[in-house]
C-alpha positions in Angstrom: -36.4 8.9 -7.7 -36.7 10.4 -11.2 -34.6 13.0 -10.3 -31.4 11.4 -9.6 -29.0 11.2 -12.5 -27.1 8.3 -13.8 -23.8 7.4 -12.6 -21.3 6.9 -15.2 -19.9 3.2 -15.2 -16.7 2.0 -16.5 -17.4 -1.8 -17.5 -20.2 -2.0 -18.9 -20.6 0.5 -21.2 -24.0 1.6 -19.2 -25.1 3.8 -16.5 -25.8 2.0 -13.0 -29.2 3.3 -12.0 -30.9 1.5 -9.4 -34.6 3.3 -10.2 -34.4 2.4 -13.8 -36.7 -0.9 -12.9 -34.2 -3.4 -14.2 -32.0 -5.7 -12.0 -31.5 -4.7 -8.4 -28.3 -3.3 -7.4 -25.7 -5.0 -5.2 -23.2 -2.5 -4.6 -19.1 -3.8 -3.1 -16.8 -1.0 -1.8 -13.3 -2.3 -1.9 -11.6 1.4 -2.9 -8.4 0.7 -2.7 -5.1 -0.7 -4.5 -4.2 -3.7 -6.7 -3.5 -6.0 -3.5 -6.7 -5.1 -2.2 -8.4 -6.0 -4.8 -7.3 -9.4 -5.3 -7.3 -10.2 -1.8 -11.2 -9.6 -2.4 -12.2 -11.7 -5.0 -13.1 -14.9 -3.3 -15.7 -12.6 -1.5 -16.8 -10.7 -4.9 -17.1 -14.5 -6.3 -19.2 -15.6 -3.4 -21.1 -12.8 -3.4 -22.1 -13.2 -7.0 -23.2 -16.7 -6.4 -25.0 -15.6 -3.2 -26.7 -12.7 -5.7 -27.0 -14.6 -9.2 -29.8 -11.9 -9.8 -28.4 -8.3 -8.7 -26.3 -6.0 -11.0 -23.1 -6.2 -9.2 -21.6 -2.6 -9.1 -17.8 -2.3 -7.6 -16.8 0.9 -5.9 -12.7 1.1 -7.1 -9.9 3.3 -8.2 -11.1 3.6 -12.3 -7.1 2.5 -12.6 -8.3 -1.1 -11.9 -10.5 -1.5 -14.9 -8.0 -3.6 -16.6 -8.4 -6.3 -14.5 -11.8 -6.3 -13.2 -13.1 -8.5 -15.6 -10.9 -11.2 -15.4 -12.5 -11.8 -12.3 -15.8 -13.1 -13.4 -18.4 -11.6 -11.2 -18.4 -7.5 -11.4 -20.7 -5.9 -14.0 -19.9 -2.3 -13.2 -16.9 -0.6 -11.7 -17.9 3.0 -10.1 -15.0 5.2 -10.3 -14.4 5.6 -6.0 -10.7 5.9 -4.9 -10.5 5.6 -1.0 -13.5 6.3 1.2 -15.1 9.6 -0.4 -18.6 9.4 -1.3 -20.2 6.6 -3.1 -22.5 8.5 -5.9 -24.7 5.9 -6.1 -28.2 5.5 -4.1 -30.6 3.4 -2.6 -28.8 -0.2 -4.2 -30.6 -3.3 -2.6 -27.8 -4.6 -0.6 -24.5 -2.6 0.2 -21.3 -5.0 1.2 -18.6 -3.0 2.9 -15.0 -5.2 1.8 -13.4 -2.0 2.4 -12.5 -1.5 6.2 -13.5 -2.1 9.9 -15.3 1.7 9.9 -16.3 4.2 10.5 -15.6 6.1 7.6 -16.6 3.2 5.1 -19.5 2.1 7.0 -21.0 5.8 7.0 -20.6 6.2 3.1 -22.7 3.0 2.4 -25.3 4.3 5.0 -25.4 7.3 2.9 -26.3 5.2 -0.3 -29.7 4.7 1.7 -29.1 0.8 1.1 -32.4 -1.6 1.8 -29.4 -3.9 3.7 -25.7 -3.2 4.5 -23.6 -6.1 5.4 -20.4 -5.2 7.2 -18.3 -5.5 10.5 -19.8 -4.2 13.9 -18.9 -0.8 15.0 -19.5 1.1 18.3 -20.7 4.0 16.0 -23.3 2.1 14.5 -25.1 0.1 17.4 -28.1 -0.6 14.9 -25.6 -2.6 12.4 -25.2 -5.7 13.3 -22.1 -8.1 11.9 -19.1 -10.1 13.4 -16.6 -8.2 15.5 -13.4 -7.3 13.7 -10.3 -9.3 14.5 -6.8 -7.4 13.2 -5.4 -11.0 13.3 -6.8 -12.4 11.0 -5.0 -12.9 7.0 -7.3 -10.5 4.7 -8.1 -13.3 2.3 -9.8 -14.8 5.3 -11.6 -11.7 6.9 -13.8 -10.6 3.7 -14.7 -14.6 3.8 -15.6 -14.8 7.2 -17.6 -11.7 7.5 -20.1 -13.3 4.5 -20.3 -16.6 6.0 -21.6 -14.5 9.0 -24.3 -13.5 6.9 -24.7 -17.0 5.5 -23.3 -16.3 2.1 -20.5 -19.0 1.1 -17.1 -17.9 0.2 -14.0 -19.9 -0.5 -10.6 -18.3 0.4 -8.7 -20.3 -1.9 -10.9 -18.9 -5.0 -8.2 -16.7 -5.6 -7.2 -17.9 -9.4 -7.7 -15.0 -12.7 -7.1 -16.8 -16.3 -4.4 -15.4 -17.6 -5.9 -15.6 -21.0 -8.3 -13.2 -20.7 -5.5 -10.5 -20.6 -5.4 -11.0 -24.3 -6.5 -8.5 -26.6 -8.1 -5.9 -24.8 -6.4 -2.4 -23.3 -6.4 -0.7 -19.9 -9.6 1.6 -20.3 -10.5 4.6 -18.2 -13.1 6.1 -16.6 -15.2 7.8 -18.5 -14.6 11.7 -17.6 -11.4 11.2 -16.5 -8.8 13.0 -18.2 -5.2 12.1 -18.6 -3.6 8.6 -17.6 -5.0 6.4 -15.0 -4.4 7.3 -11.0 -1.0 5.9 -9.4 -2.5 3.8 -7.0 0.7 3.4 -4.5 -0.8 4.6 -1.3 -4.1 6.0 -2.7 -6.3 3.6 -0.5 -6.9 3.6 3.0 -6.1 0.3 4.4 -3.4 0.3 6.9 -1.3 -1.5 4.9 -2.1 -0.1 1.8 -1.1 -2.7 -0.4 -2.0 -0.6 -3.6 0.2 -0.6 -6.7 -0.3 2.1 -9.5 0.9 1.6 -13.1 0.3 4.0 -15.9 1.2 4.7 -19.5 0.3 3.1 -22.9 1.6 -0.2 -22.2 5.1 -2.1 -21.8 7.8 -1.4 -24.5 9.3 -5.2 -24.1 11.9 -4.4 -26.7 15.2 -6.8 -26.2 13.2 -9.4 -24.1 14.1 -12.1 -26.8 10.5 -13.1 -26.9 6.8 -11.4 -27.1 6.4 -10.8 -23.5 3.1 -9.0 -24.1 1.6 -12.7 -24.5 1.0 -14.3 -21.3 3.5 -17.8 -20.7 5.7 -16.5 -24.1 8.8 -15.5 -22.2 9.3 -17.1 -18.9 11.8 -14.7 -17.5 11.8 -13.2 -13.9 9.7 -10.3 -12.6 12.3 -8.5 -10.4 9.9 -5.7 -8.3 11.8 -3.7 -5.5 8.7 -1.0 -4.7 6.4 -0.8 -2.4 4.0 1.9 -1.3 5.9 2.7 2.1 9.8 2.7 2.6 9.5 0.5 5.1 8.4 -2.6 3.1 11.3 -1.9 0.5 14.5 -4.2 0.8 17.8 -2.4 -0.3 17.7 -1.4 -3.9 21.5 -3.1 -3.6 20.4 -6.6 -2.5 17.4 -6.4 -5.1 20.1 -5.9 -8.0 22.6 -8.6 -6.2 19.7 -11.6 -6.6 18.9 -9.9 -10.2 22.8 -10.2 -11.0 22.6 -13.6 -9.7 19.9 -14.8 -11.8 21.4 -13.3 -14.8 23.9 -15.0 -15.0 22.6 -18.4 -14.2 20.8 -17.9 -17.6 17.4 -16.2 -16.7 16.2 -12.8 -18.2 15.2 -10.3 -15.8 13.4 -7.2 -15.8 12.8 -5.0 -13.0 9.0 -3.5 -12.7 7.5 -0.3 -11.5 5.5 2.3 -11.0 6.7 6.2 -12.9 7.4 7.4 -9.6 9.6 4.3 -8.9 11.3 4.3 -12.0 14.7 5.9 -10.6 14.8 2.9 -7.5 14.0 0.5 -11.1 16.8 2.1 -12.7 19.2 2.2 -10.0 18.3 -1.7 -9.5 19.1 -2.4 -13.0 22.4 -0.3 -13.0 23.7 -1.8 -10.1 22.7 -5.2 -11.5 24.6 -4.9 -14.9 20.9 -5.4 -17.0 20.4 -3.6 -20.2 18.7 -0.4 -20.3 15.1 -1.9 -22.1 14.9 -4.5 -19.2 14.0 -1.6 -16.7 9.9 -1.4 -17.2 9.1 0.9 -14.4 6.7 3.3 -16.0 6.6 1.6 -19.3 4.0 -0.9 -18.1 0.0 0.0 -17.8 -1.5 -2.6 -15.5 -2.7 -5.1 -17.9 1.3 -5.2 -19.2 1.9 -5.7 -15.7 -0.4 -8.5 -15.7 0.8 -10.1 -18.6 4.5 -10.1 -17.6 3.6 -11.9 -14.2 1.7 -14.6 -15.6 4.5 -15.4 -18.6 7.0 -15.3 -16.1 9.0 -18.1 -14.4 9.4 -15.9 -11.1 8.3 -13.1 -9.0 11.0 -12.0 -6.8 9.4 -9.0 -4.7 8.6 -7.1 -1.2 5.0 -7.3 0.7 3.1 -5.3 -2.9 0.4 -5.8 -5.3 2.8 -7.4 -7.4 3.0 -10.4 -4.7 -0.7 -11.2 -4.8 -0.8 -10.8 -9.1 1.6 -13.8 -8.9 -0.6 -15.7 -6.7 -3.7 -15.0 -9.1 -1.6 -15.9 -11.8 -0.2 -19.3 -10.1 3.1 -17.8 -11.0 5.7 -18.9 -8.2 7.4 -15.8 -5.8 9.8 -15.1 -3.3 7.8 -12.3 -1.3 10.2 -10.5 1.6 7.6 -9.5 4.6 8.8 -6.7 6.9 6.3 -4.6 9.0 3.3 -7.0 8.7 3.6 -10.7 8.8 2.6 -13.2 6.1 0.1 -14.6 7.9 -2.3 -11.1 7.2 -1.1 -10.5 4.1 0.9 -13.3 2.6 0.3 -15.9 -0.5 -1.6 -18.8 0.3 -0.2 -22.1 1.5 -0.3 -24.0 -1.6 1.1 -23.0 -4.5 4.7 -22.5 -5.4 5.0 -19.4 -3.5 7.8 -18.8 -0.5 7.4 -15.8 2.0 10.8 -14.8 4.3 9.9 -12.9 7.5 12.7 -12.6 9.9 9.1 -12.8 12.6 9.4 -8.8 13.6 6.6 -6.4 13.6 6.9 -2.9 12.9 5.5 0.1 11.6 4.1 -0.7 7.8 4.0 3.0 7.0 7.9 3.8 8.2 9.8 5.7 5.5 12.6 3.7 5.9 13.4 -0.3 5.7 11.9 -2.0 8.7 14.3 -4.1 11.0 13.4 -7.0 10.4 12.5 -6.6 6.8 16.7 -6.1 6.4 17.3 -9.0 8.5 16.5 -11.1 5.0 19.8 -11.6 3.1 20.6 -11.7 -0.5 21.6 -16.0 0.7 18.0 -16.4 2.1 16.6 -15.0 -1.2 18.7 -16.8 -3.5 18.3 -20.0 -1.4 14.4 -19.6 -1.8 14.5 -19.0 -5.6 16.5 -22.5 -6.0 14.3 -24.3 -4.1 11.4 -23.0 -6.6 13.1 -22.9 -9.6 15.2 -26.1 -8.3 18.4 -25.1 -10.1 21.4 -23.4 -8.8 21.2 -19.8 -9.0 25.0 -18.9 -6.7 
């Protein structure tokens, strides 16, 4: 197909063609936020082993080329927030890590792949693959539905090194103009677990160490967004357990997205910490990154930020509303503690869910002790 033009790639530095002769094309649609993402990469590890051969292309948000690398088996990211079209054709295999279908399932059909892997549908009747099960936690699905097609996957292969964040910059797109996309809300999985950063970095002024250097300043993430209201505990109970810490001796800064930086700096006012320990804003993903992993403890509601401090083995205190850990929680090793007062709700409310304010500042403070096993009262 000589006629077909290149699409522009954002790793590697060179356009994915799949008639260009070279290495066939396995093509991965996961577009949609930070959570997402890492809740995929035991499947984008499997499938690399499964595919030693193939040029593995990733259809993301550009705003996750900062960390897309650290996970070891990508070559290409193609520039594909939510489930538009994928301006790619004909790849060997297509893998659908995005969603159940339709919408998802119909773009890869529309790549022309010569094999699409990907849950059953009523829509598609010629597809086959495993039913979908809501149930199940989404480490687990993306694993389950490769084993069904024989490829191995472990669900624990979660891990990213945190000392490959060194040296190298949020990049994006090519094309794209302006800052990278906010990613809160931009994908569409029903929980949308995306988180957007932007900006030229974190100004870590008045830290007390070099905080842009992974495991150099062991202080405590303190992140009280999330991409729906209801999955956001009280900006007041978030600055009562950063008040707390503070004064049992730990620094803490309080992380966000720009559009979050007034609930950041409403946090930090109400929590007496200086002005530079407020980050939301100031932070491009890869700062994100680097404050998670150097940090002692994530203290933070059902977000991205909860499953970067699971990549990073960095222990958290993650507050569950809506949807239960079990579909979305860290795994069950690890120094990691998830509250959920066991409610259900809506995980696209506006405002806090029941149950998610059924967790008290005690309950919070209690679980940071246990992990950090000093008094924090």
């Amino acid at each position: 197909m000589s006629g077909e033009r290149p699409v522009p790639s954002v790793l590697g530095g060179h356009p994915v063609h799949p008639a260009s002769g070279e290495r066939p094309v396995l093509l991965v649609v996961r577009a949609l936020g930070l959570g997402d993402l890492l809740t995929a990469v035991p499947a984008l590890r499997g499938l690399r082993r499964a595919y030693p051969g193939h040029r593995l292309v990733l259809a993301a948000p550009a705003a996750l080329a900062g960390l897309v690398p650290l996970i070891g088996a990508v070559d290409e990211l193609l520039d594909v927030p939510g489930v538009g079209p994928v301006p790619l054709r004909r790849p060997d295999v297509a893998v659908n890590l995005h969603g159940r279908g339709p919408e998802s399932t119909a773009a890869l059909s529309r790549t022309r792949p010569g094999r699409l892997l990907t849950h059953a549908h009523l829509e598609f009747p010629c597809l086959e693959g495993p039913p979908w099960r809501q149930s199940m936690h989404e480490v687990d699905r993306w694993c389950a539905l490769l084993r069904w097609y024989g490829i191995a996957a472990d669900p624990a292969d979660l891990l990213l090194d945190p000392d490959a964040l060194q040296g190298r910059p949020d990049r994006p797109a090519e094309g794209l103009d302006g800052p990278v996309a906010d990613l809160e809300g931009s994908g569409a999985h029903p929980d949308g677990h995306g988180a957007g950063f932007d900006g030229l970095g974190a100004d870590l002024d008045g830290l007390g160490a070099d905080a842009s250097e992974a495991g150099a300043w062991g202080g405590v993430v303190v992140h009280p967004g999330a991409a729906s209201g209801a999955r956001r505990w009280p900006a007041e109970r978030f600055a009562e357990v950063a008040a707390a810490l503070e004064r049992a001796g730990h620094r803490v800064v309080v992380t966000g997205t720009a559009a979050e930086h007034p609930l950041a700096v409403r946090v930090g006012t109400l929590a007496g910490l200086p002005a530079g320990r407020v980050l939301a804003g100031r932070t491009d993903l890869r700062g994100l990154a680097r404050l998670v992993a150097g940090a002692r403890m994530v203290v933070c509601g059902d977000t991205g930020v909860a499953h970067l401090a699971t990549a990073f083995a960095t222990p958290s205190v993650v507050l569950f509303g809506p949807v239960a850990p079990a579909q979305w929680g860290p795994p069950p090793t690890g120094r990691h503690v998830a509250l959920w007062a066991g409610r259900h709700g809506d995980p696209h409310g506006s405002r806090p869910d029941p149950g998610l304010t059924e967790i008290g500042v005690g309950a919070v403070l209690d679980a940071v002790a246990d992990l950090l096993e000093v008094s924090v009262r």
